[in-house]
C-alpha positions as CSV (number, residue, x, y, z in Angstrom):
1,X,0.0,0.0,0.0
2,X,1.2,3.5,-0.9
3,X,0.1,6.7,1.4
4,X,0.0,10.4,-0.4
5,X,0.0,13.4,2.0
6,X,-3.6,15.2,0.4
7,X,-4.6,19.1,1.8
8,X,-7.2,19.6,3.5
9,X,-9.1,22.2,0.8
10,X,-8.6,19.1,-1.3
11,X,-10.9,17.5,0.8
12,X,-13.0,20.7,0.9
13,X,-13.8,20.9,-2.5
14,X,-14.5,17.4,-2.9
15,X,-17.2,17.4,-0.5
16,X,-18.4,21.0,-1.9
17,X,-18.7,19.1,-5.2
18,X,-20.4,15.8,-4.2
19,X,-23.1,18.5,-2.5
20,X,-23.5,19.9,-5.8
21,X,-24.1,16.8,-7.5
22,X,-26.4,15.9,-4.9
23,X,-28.4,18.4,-5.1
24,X,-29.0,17.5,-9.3
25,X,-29.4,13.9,-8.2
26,X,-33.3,13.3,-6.9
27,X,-35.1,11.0,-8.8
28,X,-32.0,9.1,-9.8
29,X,-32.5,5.2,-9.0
30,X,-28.9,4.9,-9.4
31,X,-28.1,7.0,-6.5
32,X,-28.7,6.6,-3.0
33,X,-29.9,10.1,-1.1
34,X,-29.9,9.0,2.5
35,X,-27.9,7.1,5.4
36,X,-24.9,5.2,4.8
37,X,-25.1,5.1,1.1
38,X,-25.2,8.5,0.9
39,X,-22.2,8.6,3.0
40,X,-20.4,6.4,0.8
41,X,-20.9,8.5,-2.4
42,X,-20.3,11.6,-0.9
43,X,-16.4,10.1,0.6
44,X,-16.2,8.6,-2.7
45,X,-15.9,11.9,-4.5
46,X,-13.5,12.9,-2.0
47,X,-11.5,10.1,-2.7
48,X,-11.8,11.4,-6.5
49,X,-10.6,14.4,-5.3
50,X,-7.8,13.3,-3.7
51,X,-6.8,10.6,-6.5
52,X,-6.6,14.1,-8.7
53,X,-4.6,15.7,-6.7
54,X,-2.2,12.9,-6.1
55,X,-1.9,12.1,-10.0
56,X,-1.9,16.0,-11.0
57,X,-4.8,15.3,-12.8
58,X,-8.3,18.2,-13.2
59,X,-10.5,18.3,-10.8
60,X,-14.1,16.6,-12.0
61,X,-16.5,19.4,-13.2
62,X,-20.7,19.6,-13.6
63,X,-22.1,20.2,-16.9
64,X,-26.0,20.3,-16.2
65,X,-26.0,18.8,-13.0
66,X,-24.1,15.5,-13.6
67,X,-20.3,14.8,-14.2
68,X,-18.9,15.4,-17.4
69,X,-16.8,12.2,-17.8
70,X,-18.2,8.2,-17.6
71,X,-14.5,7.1,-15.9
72,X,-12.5,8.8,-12.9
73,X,-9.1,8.8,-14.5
74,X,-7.0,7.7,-17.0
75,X,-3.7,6.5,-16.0
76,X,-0.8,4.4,-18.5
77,X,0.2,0.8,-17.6
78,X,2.1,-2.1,-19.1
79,X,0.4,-4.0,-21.7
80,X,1.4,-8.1,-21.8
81,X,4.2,-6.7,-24.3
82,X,5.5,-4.3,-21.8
83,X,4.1,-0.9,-24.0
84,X,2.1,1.6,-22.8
85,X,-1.3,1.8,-22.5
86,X,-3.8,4.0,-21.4
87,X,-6.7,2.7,-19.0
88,X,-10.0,4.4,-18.3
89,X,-9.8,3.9,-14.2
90,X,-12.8,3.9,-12.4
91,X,-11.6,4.7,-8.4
92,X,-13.3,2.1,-5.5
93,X,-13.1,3.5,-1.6
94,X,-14.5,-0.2,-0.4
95,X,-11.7,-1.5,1.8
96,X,-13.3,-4.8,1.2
97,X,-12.0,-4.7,-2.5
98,X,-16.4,-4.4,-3.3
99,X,-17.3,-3.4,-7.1
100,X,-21.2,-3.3,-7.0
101,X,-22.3,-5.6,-10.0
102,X,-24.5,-3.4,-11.7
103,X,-22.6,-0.8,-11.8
104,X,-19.9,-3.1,-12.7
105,X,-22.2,-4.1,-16.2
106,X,-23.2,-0.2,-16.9
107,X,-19.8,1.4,-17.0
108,X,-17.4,1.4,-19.6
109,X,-14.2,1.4,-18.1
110,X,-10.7,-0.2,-17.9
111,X,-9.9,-0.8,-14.5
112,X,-10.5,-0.3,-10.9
113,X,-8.3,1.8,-8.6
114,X,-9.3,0.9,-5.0
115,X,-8.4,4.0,-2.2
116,X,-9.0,5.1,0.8
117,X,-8.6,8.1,3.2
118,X,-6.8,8.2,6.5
119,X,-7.6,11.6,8.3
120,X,-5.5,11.7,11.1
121,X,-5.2,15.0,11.7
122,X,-7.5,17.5,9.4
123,X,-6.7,20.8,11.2
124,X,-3.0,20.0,10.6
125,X,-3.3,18.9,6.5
126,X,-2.7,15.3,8.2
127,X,-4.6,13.5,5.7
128,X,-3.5,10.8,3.4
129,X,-4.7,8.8,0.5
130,X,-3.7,5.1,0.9
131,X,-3.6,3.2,-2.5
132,X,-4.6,-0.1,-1.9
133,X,-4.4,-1.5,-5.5
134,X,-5.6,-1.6,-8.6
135,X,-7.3,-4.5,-11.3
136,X,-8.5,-4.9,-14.8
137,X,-11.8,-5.1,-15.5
138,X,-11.1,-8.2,-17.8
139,X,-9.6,-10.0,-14.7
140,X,-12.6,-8.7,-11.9
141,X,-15.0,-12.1,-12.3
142,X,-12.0,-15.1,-12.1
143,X,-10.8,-13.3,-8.9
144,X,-13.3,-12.5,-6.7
145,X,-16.9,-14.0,-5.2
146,X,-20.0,-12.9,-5.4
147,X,-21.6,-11.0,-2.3
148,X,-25.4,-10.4,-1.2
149,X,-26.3,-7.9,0.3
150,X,-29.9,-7.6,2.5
151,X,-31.0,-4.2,0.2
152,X,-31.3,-7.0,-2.4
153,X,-28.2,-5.6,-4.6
154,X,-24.7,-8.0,-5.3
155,X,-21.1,-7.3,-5.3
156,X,-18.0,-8.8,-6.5
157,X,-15.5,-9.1,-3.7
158,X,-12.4,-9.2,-5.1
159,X,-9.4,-11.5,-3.9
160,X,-7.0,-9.1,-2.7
161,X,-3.5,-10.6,-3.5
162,X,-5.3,-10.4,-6.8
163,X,-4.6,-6.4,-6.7
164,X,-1.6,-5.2,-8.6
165,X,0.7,-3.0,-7.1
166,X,0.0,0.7,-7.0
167,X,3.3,1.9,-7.0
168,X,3.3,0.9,-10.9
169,X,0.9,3.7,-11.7
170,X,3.5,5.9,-9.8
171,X,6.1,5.2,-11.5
172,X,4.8,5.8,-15.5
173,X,2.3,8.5,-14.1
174,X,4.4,11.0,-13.2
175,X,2.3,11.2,-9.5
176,X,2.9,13.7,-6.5
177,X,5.7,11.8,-3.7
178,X,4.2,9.1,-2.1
């Protein structure tokens, strides 16, 4: 696992933004607009936020109440030939390694990036973004189980040694010091 040292108006204007796009969102089955779930995708855009800031990347924008882009990032990796290619990254903050399956059918992406935050200290800018690993698409279903939930919905739970290591995208991505 990697840690990047994220500021705290980082973290600010992640949350500012997942309040604006929650404010579009009623009416959308796809999003949740109360308790934990709601939780969940508002720290998921701060992870966004943070997984911007970390790779140097723009910061999300709205265009007509909904984000503009269908994938979080693109970052290069090694193809089997060892060239570069580009992968549309979709960023995960389950610590369980969790990709819900639906969402997993809808989206047209690459791969998924799975971080968290660690806010040890948010008055002091003592807040890192831990990169736990990442995982084609391609390779999601031979390395993971499928998980029911009691809401009804199902997950893939992916095997974590099945994770590649992080530090990879670091190193052809040109990232902030880990």
């Amino acid at each position: 696992m990697l840690k990047v040292r994220i500021p705290s108006d980082v973290i600010k204007k992640g949350r500012l933004f997942a309040e604006q796009v929650y404010n579009y969102r009623h009416g959308n089955a796809d999003k949740f607009l109360n308790g934990a779930e709601l939780e969940a995708d508002l720290n998921g855009f701060e992870v966004e936020f943070a997984n911007c800031f970390a790779f140097g990347l723009p910061f999300p924008k709205i265009f007509n109440g909904s984000k503009v882009d269908k994938f979080d990032c693109f970052l290069a990796v090694p193809n089997e030939n060892g060239l570069l290619q580009l992968l549309k990254f979709d960023v995960k903050t389950s610590e369980e390694f969790l990709i819900n399956k639906k969402q997993f059918e809808r989206k047209e992406i690459d791969a998924y990036l799975f971080e968290s935050l660690d806010f040890q200290d948010f008055q002091t800018d003592m807040i890192f973004l831990k990169f736990h690993g990442w995982i084609k698409k391609a390779e999601i279903k031979q390395n993971s189980e499928v998980k029911s939930f009691e809401n009804g919905s199902t997950a893939y739970k992916i095997n974590p040694a099945a994770l590649q290591d992080p530090g990879k995208l670091f190193a052809l991505n040109q990232a902030r010091g880990i």
